[in-house]
mmJSON file of the N, C-alpha and C atoms, coordinates in Angstrom:
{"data_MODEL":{"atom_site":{
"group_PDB":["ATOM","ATOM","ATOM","ATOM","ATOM","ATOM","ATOM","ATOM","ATOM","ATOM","ATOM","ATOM","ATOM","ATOM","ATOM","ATOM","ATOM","ATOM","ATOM","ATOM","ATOM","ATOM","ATOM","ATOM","ATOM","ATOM","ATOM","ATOM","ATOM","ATOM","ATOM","ATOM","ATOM","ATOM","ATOM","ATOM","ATOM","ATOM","ATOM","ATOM","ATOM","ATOM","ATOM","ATOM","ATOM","ATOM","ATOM","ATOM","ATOM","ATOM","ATOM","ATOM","ATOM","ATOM","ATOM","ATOM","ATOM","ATOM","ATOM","ATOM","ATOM","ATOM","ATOM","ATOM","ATOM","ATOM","ATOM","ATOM","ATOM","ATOM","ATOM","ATOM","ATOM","ATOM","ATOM","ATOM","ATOM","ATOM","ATOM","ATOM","ATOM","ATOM","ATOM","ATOM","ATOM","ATOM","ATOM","ATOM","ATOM","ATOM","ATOM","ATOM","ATOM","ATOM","ATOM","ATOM","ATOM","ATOM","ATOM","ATOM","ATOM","ATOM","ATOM","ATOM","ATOM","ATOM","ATOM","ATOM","ATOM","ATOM","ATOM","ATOM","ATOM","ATOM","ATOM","ATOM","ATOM","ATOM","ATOM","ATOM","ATOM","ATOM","ATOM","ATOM","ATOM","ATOM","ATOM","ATOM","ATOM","ATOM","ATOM","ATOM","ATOM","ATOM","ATOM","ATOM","ATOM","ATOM","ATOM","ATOM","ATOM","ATOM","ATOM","ATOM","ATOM","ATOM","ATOM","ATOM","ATOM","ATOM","ATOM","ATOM","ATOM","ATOM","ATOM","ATOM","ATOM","ATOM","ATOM","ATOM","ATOM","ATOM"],
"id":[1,2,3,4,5,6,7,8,9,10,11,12,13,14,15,16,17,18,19,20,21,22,23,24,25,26,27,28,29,30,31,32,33,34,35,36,37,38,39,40,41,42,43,44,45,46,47,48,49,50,51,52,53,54,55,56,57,58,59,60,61,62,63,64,65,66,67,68,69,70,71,72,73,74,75,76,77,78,79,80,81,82,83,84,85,86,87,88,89,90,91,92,93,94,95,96,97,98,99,100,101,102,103,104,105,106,107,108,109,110,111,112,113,114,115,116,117,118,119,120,121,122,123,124,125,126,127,128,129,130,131,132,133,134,135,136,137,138,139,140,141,142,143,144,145,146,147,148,149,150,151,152,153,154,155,156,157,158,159,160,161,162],
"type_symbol":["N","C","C","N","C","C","N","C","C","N","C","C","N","C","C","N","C","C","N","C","C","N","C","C","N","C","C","N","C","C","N","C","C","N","C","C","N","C","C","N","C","C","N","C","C","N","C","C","N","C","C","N","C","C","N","C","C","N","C","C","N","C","C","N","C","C","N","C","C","N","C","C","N","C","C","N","C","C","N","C","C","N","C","C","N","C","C","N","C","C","N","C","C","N","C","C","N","C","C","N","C","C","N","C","C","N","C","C","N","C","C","N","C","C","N","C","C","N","C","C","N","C","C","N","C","C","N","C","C","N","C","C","N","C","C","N","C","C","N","C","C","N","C","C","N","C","C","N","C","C","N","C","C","N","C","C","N","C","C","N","C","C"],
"label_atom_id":["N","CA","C","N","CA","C","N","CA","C","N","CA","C","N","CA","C","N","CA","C","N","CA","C","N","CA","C","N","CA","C","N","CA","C","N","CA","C","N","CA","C","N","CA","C","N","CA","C","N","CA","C","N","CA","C","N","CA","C","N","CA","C","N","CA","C","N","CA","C","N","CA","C","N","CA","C","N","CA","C","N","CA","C","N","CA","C","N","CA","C","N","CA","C","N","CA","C","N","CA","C","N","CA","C","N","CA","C","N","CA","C","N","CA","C","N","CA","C","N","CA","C","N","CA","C","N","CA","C","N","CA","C","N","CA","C","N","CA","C","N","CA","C","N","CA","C","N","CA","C","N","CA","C","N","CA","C","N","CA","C","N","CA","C","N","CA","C","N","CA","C","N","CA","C","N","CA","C","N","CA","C","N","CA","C","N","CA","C"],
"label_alt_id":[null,null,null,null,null,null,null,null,null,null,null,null,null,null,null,null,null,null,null,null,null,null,null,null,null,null,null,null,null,null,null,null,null,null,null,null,null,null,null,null,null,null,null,null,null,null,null,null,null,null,null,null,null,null,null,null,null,null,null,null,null,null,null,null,null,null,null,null,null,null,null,null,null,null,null,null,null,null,null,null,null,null,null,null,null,null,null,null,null,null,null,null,null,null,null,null,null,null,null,null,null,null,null,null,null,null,null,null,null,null,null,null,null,null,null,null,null,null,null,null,null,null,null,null,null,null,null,null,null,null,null,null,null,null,null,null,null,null,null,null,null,null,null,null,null,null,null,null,null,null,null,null,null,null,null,null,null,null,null,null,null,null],
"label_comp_id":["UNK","UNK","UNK","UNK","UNK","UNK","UNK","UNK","UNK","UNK","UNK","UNK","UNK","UNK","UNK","UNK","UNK","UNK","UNK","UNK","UNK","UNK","UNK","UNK","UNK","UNK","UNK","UNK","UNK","UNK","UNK","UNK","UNK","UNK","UNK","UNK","UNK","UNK","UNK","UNK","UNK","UNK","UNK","UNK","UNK","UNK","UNK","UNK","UNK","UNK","UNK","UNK","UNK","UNK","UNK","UNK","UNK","UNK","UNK","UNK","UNK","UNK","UNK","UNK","UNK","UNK","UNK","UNK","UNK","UNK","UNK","UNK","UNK","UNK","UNK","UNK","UNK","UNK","UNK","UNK","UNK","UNK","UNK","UNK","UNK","UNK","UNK","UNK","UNK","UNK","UNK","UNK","UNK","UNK","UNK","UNK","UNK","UNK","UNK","UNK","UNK","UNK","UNK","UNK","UNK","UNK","UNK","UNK","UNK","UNK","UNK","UNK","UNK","UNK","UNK","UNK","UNK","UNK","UNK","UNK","UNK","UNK","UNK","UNK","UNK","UNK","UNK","UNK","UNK","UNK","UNK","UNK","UNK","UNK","UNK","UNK","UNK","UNK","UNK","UNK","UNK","UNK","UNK","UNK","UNK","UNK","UNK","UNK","UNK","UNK","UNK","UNK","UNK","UNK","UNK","UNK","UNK","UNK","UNK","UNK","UNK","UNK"],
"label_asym_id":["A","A","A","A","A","A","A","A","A","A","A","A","A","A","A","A","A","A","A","A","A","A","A","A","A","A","A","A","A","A","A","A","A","A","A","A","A","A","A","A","A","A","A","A","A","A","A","A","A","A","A","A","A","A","A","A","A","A","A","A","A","A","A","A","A","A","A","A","A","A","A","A","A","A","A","A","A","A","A","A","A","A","A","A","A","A","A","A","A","A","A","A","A","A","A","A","A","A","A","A","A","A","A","A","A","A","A","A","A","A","A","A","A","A","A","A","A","A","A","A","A","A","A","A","A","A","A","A","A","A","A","A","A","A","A","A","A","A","A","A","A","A","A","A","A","A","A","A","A","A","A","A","A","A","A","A","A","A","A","A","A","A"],
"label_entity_id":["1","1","1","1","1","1","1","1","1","1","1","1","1","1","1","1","1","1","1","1","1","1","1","1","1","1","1","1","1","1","1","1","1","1","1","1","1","1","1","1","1","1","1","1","1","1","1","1","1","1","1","1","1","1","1","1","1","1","1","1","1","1","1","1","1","1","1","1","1","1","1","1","1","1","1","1","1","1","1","1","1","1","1","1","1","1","1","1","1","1","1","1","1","1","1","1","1","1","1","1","1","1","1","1","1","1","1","1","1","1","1","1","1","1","1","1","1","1","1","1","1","1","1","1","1","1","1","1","1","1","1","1","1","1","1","1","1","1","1","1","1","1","1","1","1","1","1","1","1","1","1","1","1","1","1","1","1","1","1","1","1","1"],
"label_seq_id":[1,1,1,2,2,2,3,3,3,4,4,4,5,5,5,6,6,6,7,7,7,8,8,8,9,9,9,10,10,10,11,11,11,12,12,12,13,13,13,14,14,14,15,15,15,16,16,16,17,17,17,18,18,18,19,19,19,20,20,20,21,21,21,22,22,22,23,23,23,24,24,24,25,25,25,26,26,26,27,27,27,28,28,28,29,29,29,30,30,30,31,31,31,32,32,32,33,33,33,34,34,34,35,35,35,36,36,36,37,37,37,38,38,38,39,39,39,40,40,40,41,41,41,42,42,42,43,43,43,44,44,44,45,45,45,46,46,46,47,47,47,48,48,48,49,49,49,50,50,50,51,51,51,52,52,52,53,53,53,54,54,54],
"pdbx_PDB_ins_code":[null,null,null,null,null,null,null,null,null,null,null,null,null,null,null,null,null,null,null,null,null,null,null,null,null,null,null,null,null,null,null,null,null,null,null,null,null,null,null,null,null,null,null,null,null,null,null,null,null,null,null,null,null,null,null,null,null,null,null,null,null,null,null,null,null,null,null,null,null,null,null,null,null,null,null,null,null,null,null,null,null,null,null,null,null,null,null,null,null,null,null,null,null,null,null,null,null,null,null,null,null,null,null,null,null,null,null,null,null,null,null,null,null,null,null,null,null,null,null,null,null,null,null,null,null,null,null,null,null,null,null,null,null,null,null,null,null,null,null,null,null,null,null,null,null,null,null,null,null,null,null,null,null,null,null,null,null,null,null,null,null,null],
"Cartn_x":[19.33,19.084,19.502,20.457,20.64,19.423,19.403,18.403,19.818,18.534,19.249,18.503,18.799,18.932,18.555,19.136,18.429,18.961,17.982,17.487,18.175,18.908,19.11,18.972,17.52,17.793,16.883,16.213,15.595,13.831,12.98,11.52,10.753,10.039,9.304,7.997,7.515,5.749,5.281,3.884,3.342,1.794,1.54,-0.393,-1.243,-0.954,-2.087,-3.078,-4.067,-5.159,-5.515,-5.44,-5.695,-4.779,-3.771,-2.877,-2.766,-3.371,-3.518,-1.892,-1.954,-0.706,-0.482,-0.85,-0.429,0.014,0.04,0.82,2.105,2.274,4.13,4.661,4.142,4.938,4.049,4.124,3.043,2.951,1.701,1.559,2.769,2.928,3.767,5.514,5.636,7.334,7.014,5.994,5.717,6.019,6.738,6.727,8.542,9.202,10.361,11.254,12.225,12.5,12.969,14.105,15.244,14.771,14.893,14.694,15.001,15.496,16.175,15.946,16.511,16.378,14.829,13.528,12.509,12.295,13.451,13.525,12.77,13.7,13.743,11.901,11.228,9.955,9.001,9.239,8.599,7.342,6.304,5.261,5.485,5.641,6.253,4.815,3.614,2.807,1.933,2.744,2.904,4.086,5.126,5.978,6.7,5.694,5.871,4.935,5.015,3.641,3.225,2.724,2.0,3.629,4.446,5.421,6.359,6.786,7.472,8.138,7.897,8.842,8.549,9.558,9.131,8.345],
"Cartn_y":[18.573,17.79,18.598,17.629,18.723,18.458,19.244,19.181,18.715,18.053,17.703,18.356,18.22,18.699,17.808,16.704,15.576,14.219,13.451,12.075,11.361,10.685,9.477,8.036,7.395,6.25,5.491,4.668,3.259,3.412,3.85,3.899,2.681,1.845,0.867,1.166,1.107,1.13,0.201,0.402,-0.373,-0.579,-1.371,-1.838,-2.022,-1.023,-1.269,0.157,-0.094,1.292,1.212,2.74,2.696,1.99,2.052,1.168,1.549,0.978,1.731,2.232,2.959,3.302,2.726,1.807,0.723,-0.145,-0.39,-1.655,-1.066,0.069,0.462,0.61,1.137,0.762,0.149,-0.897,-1.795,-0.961,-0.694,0.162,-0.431,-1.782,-2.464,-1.947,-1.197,-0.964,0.538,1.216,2.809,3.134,1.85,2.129,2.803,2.281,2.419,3.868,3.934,5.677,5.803,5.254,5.831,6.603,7.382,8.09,7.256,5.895,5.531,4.052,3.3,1.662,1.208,1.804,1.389,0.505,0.852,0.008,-1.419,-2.187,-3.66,-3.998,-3.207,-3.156,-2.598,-2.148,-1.517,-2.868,-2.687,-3.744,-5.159,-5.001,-6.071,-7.612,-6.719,-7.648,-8.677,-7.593,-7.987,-9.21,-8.796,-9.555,-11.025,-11.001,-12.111,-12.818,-14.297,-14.923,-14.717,-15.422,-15.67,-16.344,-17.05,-17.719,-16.639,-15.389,-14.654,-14.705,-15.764,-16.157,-15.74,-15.394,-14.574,-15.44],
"Cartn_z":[-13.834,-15.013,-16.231,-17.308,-18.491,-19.377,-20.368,-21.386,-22.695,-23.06,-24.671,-26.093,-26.968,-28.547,-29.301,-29.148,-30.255,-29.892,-30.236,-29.453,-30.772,-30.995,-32.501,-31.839,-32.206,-31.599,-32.99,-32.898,-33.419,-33.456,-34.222,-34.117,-34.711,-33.802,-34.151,-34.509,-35.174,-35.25,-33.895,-33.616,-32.876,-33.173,-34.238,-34.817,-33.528,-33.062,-32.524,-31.833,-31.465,-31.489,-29.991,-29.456,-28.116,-27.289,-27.149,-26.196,-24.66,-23.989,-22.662,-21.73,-20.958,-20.666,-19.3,-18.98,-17.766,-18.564,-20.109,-20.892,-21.27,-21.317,-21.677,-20.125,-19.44,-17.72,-16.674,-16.629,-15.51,-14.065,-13.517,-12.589,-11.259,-11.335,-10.382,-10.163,-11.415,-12.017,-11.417,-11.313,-11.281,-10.088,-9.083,-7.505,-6.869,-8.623,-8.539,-8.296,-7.393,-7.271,-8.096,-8.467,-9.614,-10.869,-11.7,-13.037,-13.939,-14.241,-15.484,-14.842,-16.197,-15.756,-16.255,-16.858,-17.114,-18.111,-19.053,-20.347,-20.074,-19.069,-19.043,-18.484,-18.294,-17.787,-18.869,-19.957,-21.143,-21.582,-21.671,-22.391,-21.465,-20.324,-19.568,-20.202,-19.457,-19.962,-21.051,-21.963,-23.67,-23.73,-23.198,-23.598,-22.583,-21.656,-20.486,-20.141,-19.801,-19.346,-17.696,-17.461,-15.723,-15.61,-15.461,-15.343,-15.432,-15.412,-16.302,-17.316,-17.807,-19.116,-20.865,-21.564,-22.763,-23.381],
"occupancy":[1.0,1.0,1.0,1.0,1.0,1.0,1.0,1.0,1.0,1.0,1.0,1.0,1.0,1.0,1.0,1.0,1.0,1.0,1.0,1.0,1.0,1.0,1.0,1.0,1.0,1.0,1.0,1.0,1.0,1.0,1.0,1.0,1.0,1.0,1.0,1.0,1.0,1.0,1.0,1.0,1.0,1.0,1.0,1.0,1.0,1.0,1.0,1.0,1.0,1.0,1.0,1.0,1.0,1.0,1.0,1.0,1.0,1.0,1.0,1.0,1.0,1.0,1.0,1.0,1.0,1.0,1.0,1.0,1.0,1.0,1.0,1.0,1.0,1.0,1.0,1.0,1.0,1.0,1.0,1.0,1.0,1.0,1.0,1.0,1.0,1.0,1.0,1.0,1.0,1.0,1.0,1.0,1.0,1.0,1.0,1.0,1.0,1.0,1.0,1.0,1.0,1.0,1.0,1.0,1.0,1.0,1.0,1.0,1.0,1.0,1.0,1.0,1.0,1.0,1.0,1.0,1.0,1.0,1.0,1.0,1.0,1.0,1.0,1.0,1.0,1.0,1.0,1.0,1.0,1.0,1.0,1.0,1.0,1.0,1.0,1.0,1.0,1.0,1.0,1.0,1.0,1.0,1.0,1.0,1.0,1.0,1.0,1.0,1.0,1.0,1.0,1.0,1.0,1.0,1.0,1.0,1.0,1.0,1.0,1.0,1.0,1.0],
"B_iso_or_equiv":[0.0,0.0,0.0,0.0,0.0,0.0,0.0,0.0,0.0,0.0,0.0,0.0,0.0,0.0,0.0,0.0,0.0,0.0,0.0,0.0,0.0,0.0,0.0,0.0,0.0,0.0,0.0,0.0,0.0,0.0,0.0,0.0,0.0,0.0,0.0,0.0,0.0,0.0,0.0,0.0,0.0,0.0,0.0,0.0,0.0,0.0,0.0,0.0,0.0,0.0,0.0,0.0,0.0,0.0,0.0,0.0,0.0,0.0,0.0,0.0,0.0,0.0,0.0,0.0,0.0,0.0,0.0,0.0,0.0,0.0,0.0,0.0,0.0,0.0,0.0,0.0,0.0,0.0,0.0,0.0,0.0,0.0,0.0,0.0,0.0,0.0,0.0,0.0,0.0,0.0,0.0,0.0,0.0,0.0,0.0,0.0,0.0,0.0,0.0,0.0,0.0,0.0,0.0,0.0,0.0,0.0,0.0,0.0,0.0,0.0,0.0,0.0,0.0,0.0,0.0,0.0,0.0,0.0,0.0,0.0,0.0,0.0,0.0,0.0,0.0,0.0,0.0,0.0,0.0,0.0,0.0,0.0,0.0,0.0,0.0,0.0,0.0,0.0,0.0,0.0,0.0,0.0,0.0,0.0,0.0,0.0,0.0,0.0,0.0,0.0,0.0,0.0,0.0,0.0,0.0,0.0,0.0,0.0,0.0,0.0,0.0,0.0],
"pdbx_formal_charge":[null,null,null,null,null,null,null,null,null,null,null,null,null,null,null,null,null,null,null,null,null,null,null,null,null,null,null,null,null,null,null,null,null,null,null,null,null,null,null,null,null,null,null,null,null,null,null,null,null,null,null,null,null,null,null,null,null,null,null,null,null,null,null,null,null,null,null,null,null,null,null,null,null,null,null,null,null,null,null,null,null,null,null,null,null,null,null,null,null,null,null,null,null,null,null,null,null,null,null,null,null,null,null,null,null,null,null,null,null,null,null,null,null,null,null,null,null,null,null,null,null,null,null,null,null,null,null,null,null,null,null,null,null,null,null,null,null,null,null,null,null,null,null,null,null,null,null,null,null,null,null,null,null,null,null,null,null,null,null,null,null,null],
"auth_seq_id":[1,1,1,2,2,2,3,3,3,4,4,4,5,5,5,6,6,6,7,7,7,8,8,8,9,9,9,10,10,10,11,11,11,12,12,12,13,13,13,14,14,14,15,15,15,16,16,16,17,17,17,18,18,18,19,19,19,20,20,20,21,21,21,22,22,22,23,23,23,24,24,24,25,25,25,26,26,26,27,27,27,28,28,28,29,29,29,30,30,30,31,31,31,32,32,32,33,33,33,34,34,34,35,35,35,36,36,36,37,37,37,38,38,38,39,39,39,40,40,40,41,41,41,42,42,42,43,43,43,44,44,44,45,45,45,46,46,46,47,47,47,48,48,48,49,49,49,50,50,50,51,51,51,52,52,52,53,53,53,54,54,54],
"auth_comp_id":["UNK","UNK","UNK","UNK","UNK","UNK","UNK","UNK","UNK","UNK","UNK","UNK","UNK","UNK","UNK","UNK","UNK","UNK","UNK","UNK","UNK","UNK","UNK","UNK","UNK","UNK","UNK","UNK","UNK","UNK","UNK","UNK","UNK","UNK","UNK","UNK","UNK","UNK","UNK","UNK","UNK","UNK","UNK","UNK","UNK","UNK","UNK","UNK","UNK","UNK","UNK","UNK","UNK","UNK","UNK","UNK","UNK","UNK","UNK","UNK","UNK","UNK","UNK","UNK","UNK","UNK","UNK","UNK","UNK","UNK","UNK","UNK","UNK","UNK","UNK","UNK","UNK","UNK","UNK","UNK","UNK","UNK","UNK","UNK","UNK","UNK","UNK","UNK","UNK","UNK","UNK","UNK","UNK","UNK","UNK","UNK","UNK","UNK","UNK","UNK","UNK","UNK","UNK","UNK","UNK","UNK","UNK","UNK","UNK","UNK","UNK","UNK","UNK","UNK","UNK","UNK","UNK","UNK","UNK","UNK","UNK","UNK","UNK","UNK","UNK","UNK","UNK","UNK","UNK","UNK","UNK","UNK","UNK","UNK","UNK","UNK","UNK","UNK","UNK","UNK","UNK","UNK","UNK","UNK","UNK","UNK","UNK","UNK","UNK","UNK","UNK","UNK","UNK","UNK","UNK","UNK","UNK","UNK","UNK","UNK","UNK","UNK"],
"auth_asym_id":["A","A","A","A","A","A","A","A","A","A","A","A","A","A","A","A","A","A","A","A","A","A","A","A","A","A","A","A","A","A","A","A","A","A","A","A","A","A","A","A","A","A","A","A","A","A","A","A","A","A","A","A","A","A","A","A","A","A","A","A","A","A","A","A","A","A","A","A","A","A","A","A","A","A","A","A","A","A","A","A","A","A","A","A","A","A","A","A","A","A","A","A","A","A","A","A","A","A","A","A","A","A","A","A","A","A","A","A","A","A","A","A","A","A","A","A","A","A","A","A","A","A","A","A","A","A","A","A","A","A","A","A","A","A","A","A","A","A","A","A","A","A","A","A","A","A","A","A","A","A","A","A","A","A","A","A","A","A","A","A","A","A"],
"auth_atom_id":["N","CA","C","N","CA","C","N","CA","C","N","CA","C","N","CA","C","N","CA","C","N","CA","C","N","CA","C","N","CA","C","N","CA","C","N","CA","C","N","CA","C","N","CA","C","N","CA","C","N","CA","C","N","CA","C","N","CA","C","N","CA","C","N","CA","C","N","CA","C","N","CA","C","N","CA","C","N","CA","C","N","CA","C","N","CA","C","N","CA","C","N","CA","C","N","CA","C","N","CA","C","N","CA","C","N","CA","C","N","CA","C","N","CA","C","N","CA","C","N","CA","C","N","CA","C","N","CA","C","N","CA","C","N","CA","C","N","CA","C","N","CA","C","N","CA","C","N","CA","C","N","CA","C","N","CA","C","N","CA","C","N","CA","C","N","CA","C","N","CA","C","N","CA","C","N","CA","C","N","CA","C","N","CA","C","N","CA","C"],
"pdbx_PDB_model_num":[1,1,1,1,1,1,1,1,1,1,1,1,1,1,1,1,1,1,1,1,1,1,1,1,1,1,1,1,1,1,1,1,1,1,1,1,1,1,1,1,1,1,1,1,1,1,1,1,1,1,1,1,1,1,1,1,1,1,1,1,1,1,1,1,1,1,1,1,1,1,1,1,1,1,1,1,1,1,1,1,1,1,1,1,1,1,1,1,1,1,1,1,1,1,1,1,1,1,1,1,1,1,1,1,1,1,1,1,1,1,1,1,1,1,1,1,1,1,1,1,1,1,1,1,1,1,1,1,1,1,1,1,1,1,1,1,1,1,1,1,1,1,1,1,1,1,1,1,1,1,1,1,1,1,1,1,1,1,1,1,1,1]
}}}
């Protein structure tokens, strides 16, 4: 693995207090091997219904 120097990307705030950390990666996505690809799973349950739909 290389190491990097500096990250330039996009910082959102997020209002909210205590955010548990099964809501930024759903324990269900945590089963995955790969290192990368989590993005599309980020706040899954924030941002999807019972239907999966946004």
């Amino acid at each position: 693995m290389q190491s990097f120097q500096k990250i330039k990307t996009i910082v959102t705030p997020l209002d909210k207090v205590n955010v548990d950390t099964d809501q930024i990666v759903p324990k269900q996505f945590l089963k995955l091997v790969q290192k990368s690809g989590f993005g599309k799973f980020l706040f899954y349950n924030w941002r999807y219904d019972d239907q999966e739909k946004l």
